[in-house]
N, C-alpha and C positions, 0 to 999 in steps of 0.2 A: 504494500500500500504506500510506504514512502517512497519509493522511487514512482510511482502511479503520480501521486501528486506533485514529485517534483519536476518529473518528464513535465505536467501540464503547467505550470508554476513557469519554466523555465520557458515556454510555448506562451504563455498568457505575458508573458513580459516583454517578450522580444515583441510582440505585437503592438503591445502598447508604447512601445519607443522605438519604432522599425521608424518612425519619422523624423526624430531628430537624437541626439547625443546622449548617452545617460552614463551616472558614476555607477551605475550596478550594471555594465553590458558583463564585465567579467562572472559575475555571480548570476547571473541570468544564463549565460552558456554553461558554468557549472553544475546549475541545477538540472538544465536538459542533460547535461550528458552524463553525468551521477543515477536520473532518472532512468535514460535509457541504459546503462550498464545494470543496475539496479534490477531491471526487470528481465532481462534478460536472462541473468543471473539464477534470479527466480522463477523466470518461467521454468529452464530446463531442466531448474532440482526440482521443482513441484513435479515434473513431467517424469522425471527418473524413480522420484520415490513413488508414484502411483502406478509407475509401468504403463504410460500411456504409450511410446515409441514415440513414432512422427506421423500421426495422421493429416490428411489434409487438413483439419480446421486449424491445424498448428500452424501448419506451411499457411496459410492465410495467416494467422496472426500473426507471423515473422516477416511476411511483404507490411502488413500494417508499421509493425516496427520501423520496418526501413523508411516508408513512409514518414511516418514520425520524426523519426531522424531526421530526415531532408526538409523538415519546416521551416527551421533556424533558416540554412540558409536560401530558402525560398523568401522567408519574411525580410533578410538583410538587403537582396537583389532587389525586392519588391515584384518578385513573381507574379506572386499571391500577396494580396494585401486587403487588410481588413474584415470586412464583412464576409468575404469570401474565403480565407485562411481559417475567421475561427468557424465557418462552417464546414470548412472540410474536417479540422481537426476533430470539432464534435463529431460528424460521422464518423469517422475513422475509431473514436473514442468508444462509442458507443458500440461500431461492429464488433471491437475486439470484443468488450465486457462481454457482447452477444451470444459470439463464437466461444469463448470461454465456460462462458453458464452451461447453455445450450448442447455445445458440441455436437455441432450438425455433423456426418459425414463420418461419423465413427465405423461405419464400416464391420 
């Protein structure tokens, strides 16, 4: 859960200063990528200690990741910006949870 919020934490910040300058841009990238290590971390030993293997909804949830990952610097270029960055994140946030609960595709 703490890397959950700091992946988005770090994602909600850079948003909100993708426009001009700020004395948190270094803690702002820390917490994304603390976040994203974080979960990753966790996703594989939850997945190892339950004997999931790799099903698909996994492999979906690891494109999300990357995903994820590639925000920052979508939001720095101004790819994606504003309304449309934190809407994708929310999907993106919400699929995983989805795929996580759920786990469609278990096969």
């Amino acid at each position: 859960m703490i890397g959950l919020v700091s992946l988005f934490l770090g994602i909600g910040g850079m948003i909100s200063y993708s426009k001009g300058t700020s004395p948190f841009k270094g803690l702002i990238g820390a917490f994304h990528g603390i976040g994203l290590v974080l979960i990753l971390v966790g996703g594989f030993g939850i997945s190892a200690k339950l004997h999931y293997g790799f099903p698909t909804w996994m492999i979906i949830k690891l494109v999300i990741w990357i995903a994820l990952a590639a925000m920052i610097p979508l939001a720095k270029r101004e790819v994606l910006k504003g309304a449309t960055l934190w809407s994708v994140v929310l999907i993106l946030g919400v699929l995983a949870a989805y795929l996580g609960i759920m786990k469609p595709f278990q096969g």
